[in-house]
C-alpha positions in Angstrom: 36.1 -7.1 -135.9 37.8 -3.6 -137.0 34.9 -1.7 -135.4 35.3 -3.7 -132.0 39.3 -3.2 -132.3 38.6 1.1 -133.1 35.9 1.2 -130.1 38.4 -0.4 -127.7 41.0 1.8 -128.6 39.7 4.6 -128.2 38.0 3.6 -125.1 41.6 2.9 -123.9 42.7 6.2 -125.1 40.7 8.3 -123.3 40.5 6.1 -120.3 43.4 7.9 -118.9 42.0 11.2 -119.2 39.4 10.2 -116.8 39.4 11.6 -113.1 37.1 12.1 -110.3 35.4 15.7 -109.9 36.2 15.5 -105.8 39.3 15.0 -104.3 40.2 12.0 -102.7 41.5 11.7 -99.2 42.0 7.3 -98.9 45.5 6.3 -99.7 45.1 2.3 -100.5 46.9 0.6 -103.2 45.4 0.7 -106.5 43.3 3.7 -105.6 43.0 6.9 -107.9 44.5 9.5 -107.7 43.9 13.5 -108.7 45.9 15.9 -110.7 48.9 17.0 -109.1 48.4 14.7 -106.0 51.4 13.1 -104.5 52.3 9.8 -106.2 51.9 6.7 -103.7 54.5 4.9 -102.6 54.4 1.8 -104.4 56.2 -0.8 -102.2 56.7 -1.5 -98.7 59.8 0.3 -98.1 58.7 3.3 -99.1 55.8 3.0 -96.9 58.3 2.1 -94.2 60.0 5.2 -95.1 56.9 7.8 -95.3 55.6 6.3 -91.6 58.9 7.1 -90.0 59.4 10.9 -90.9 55.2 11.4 -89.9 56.3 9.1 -86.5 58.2 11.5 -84.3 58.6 8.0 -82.0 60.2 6.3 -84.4 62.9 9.4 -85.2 63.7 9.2 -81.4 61.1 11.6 -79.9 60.1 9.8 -77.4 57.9 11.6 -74.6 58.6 11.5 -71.1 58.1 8.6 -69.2 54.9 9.2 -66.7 55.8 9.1 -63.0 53.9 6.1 -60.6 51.6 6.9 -58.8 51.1 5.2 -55.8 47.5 4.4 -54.8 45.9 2.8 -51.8 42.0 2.8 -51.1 43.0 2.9 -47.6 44.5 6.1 -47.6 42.8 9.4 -47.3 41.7 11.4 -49.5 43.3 14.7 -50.7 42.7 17.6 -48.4 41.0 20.2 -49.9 41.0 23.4 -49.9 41.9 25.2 -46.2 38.2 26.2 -44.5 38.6 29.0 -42.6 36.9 28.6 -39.4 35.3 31.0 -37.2 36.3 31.4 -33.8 33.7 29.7 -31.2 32.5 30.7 -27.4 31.1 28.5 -25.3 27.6 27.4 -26.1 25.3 29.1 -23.1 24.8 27.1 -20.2 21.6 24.9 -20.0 19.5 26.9 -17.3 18.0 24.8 -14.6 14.3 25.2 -15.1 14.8 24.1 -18.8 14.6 20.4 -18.9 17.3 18.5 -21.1 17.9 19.3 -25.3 17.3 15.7 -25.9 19.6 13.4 -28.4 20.9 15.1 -31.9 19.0 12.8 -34.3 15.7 13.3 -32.8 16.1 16.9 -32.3 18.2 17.8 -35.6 16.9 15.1 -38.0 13.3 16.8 -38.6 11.3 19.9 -38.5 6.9 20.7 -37.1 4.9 19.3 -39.3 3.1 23.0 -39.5 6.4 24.6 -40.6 7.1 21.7 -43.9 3.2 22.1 -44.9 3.6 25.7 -44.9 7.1 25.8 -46.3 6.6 22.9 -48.9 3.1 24.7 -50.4 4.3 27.6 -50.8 7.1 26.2 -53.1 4.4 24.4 -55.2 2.6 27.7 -55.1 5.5 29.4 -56.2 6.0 26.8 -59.3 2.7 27.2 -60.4 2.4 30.8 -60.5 6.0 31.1 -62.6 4.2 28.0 -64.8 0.9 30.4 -65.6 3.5 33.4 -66.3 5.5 31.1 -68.7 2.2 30.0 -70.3 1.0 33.1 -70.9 4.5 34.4 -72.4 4.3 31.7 -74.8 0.7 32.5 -75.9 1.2 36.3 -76.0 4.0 34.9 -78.4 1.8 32.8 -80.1 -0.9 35.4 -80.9 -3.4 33.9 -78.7 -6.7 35.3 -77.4 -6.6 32.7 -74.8 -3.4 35.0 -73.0 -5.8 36.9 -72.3 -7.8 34.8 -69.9 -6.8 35.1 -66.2 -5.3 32.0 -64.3 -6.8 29.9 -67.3 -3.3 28.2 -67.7 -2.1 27.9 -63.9 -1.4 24.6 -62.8 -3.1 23.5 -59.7 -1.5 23.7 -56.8 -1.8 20.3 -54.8 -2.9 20.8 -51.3 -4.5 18.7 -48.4 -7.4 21.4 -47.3 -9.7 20.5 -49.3 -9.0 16.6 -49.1 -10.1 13.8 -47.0 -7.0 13.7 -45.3 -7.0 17.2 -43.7 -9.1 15.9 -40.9 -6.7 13.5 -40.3 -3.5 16.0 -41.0 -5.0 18.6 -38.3 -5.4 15.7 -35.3 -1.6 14.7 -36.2 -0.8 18.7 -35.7 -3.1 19.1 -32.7 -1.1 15.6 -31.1 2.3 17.0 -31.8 2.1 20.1 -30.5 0.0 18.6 -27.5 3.1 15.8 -27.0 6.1 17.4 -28.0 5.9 20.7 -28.0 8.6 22.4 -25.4 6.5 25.6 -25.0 4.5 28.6 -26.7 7.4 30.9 -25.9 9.7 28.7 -28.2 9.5 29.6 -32.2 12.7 28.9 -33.7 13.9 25.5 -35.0 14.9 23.5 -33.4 13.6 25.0 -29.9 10.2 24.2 -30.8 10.3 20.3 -30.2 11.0 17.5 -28.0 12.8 15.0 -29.2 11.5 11.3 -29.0 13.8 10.0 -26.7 12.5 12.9 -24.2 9.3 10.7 -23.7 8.0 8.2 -21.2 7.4 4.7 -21.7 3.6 5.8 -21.2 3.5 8.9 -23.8 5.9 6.7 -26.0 3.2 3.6 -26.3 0.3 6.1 -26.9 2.2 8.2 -29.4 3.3 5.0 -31.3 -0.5 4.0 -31.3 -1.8 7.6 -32.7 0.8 7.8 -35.3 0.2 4.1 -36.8 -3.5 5.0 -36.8 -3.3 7.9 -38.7 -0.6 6.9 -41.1 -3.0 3.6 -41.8 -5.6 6.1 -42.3 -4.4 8.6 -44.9 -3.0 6.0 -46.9 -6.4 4.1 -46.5 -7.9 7.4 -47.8 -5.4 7.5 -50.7 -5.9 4.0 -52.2 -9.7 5.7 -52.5 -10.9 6.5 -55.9 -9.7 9.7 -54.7 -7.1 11.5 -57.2 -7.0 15.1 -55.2 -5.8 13.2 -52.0 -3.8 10.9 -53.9 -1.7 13.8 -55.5 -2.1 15.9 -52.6 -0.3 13.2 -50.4 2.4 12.6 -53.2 3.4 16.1 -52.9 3.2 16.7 -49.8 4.1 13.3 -48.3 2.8 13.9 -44.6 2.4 10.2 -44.0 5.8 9.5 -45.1 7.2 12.2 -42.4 4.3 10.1 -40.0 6.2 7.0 -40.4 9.6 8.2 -40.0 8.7 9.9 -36.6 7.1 6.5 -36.2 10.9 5.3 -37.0 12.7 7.3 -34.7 10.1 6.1 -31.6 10.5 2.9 -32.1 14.3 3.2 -32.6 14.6 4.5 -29.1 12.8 1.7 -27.7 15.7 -0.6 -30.0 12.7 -2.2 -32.0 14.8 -1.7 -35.0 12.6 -4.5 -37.2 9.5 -2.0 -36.3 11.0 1.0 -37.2 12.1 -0.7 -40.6 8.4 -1.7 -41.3 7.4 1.9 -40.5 10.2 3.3 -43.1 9.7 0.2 -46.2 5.5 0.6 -45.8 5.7 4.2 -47.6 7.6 2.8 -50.1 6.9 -1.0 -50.3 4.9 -3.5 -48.2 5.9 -4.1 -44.5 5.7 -7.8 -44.7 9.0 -9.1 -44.8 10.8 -6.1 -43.9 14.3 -6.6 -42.9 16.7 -3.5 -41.1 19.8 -5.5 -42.8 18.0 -4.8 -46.6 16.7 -1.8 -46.8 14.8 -0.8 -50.6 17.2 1.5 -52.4 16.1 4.8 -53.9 16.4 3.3 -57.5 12.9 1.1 -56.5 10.9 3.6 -54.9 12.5 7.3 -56.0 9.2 7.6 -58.6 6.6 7.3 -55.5 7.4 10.6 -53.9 7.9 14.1 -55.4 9.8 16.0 -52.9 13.7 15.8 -52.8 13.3 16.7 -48.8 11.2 13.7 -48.0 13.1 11.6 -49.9 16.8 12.3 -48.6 15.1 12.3 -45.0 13.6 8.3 -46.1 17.1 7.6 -47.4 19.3 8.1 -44.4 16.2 6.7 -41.9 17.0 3.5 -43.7 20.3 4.1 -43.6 20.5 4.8 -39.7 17.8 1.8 -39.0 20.4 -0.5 -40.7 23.5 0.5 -38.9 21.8 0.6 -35.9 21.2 -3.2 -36.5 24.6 -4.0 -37.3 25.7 -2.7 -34.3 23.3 -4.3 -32.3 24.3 -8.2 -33.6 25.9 -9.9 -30.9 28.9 -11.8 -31.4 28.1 -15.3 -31.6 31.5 -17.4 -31.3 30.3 -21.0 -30.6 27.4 -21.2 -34.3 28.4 -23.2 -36.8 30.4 -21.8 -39.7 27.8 -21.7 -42.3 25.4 -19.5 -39.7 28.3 -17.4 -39.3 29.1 -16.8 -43.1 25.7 -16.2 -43.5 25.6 -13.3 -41.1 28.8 -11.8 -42.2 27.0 -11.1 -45.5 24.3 -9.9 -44.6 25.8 -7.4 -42.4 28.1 -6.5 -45.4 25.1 -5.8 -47.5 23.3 -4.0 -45.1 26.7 -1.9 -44.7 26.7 -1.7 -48.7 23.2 -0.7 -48.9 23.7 2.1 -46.1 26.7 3.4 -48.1 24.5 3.8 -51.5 21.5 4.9 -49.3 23.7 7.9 -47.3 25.4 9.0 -50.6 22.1 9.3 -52.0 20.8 11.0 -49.5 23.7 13.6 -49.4 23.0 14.0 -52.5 19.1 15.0 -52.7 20.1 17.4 -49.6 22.7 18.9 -51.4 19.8 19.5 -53.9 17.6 21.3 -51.8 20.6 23.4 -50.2 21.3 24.5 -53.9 17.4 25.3 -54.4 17.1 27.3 -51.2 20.1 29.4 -51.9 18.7 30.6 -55.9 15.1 31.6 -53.7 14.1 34.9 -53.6 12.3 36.7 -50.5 9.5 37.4 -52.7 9.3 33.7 -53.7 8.9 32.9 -50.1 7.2 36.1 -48.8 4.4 33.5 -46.8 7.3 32.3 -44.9 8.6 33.6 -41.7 11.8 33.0 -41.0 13.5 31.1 -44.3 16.8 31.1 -43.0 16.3 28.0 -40.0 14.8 25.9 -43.1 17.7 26.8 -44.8 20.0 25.6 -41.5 17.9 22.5 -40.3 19.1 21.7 -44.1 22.4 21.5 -43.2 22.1 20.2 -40.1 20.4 16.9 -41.5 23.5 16.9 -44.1 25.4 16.8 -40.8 23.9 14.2 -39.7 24.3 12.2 -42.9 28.2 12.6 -42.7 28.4 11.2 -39.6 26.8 8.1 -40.6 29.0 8.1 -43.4 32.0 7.9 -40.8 30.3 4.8 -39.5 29.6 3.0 -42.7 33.3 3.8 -43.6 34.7 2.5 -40.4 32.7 -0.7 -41.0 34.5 -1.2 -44.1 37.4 -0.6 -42.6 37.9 2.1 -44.4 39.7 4.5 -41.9 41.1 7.2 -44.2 37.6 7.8 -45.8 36.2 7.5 -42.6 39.0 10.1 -41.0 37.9 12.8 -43.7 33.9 12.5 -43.1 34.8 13.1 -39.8 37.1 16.4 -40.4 34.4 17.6 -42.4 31.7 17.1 -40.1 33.4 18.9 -37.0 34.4 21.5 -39.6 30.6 21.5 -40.1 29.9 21.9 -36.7 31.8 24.9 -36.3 30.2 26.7 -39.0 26.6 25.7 -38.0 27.4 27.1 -34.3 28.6 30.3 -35.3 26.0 30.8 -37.7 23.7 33.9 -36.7 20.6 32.0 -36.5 22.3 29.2 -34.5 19.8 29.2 -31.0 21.3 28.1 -27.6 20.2 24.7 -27.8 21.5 24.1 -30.9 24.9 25.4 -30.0 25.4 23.4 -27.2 24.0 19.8 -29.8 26.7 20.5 -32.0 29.5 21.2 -29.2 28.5 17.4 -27.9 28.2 16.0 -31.4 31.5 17.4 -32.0 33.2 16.2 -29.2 31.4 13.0 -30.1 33.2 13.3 -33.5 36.5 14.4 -31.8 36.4 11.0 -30.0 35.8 9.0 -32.5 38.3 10.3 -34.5 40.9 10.2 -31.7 40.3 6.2 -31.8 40.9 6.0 -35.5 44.2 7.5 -35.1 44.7 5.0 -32.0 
């Protein structure tokens, strides 16, 4: 018992000597505490006290109350910075022996065939070459005999000339230069082609049929055990740009439930296609590798489903349930158009930023860089107006009042540009006054 009682002790004795080797930075009740450390307070009002000199609220500094802010999704947005605009002459007169420019969406809304093939490779060309010279950096780096090999560590550059699609690709090129070609004497975009609408009823049928043929075909040739033409057609989608001209025919003739089988059957089947739900990019974005294609597929299904809206009559005397019905779908083909346009905007905002970092000597193969670099922003053009449209729809009219402003601001730029050719001057001075009218009757 006396050596229990002398252990304890001293136990308890030294006890208090005992601290921890790192400070402590926890403040709860019955905690330790270090040397020289702040004693803590020990009932609730000193706690009281200690949180109201570290609360400047609670000593009366209060901050200033925030002003309301009043907010209404109908109103438009804030105006950005002042564009300055260039001063505009009249676009030149159309001459007499040149027949019509045609409609701005089949005129503006793509380029030849010949000049994306050529444009698109020599991108990939350009990729693959700065790929081998990374390669080989990495491998001189590295020590490696194999930098030393030439080309061994290039990626291949995907093209359709060796593939059993180029037969097919060189009739499409022969039939559209054949069909709507203006002239030899024209070169510049967009001089070079007719636009759909320019057709007769004739040339449209027969140039419906070729198109459907060949599109069936390369894809037939793709679903081969085939993995060039495959990846050949993946990056460069030439049937994809088959079926939206394909599209825009049938679009003239108002066979919008066509033209929305032509557009979902390079992404999904064409069974069951409807123009009031068009696929959104997040189901199909994996299928194609070029951004140009893409934003091009996204605001064809976009146009093909406004274009339906518009074109649903007004049925007063159906029964209430028909009607309800049709008010949604409209509203989801409106809702899919907006997603569809934004995206769209988007992946051509992409390229625009691409095309402005390229060099001369990237694109040395290239003749004449700078109308790729404006038919981009003319199909961004384009894509604003219809996002006007899908705004109005909504009943939106301040968003839809600032795509508009932007778009004629747009207009003015594209028309003064240098590279700007008399035809396309005088598109954008009717799509602007197009916009001015539409605008006028939102203000109305």
């Amino acid at each position: 018992i006396c050596t229990f009682i002398i252990v304890f002790c001293v136990c308890w004795m030294s006890g208090k000597q005992l601290q921890h080797s790192t400070p402590l930075t926890w403040h709860a009740r019955n905690a330790p505490r270090c040397i020289d450390a702040p004693v803590p307070p020990t009932s609730w009002r000193d706690r009281a006290a200690r949180h109201r000199q570290a609360c400047p609220v609670l000593k009366g500094d209060r901050p200033p109350c925030p002003t309301r802010i009043q907010y209404s999704p109908a109103a438009e947005p804030p105006a950005p910075h002042a564009i300055v605009l260039p001063k505009l002459a009249e676009p030149p007169p159309l001459d007499d022996e040149v027949e019509p420019d045609g409609d701005c969406w089949g005129v503006l809304g793509r380029v030849e065939l010949s000049r994306y093939i050529a444009h698109r490779t020599t991108i990939l060309s350009a990729a693959a070459e700065q790929s081998r010279l990374r390669r080989t950096q990495e491998l001189e780096l590295a020590g490696s005999w194999a930098a030393q090999v030439p080309g061994a560590h290039a990626d291949d550059v995907p093209g359709l000339e060796n593939t059993a699609a180029w037969t097919t690709v060189l009739e499409a090129l022969a039939f559209e230069r054949q069909y709507l070609r203006r002239g030899q004497h024209f070169t510049q975009w967009p001089d070079v082609l007719w636009s759909p609408q320019c057709l007769g009823a004739a040339e449209t049928a027969e140039f419906e049929h070729r198109l459907t043929v060949w599109v069936q075909a390369m894809e037939a040739q793709a679903e081969r055990n085939d993995g060039k033409t495959r990846d050949a057609l993946k990056a460069l989608p030439v049937s994809v740009l088959l079926r939206q001209l394909l599209a825009d025919t049938r679009c003239v003739s108002g066979d919008f439930s066509g033209a929305s089988k032509a557009l979902a059957g390079a992404v999904a089947k064409e069974a069951g296609a409807d123009p009031l739900r068009p696929p959104l990019l997040i189901g199909w974005e994996d299928t194609l590798q070029c951004n140009y294609v893409k934003a091009h597929q996204c605001a064809r299904l976009a146009r093909v489903a406004l274009l339906a809206v518009e074109a649903q009559p007004e049925h007063a005397a159906e029964l209430p349930r028909k009607q309800a019905l049709q008010r949604e779908a409209l509203a989801h083909a409106v809702n899919s158009a907006r997603r569809l346009l934004k995206d769209s905007r988007r992946l051509f905002e992409v390229e625009l930023a691409v095309a402005e970092q390229r060099t001369l000597q990237q694109l040395s193969a290239l003749d004449l860089e700078e109308h790729w670099h404006l038919a981009l922003r003319c199909n961004r053009l384009l894509v604003l107006e219809m996002q006007a449209t899908v705004a109005r729809l909504s009943n939106s009219c301040g968003e839809a009042r600032g795509f508009l402003r932007d778009a004629m601001d747009q207009t003015v730029i594209l028309q003064a540009d240098e590279a700007a050719t008399p035809r396309l001057q005088r598109l954008l001075a009717a799509l602007r006054q197009r916009l001015s009218q539409q605008l006028a009757d939102l203000e109305d």
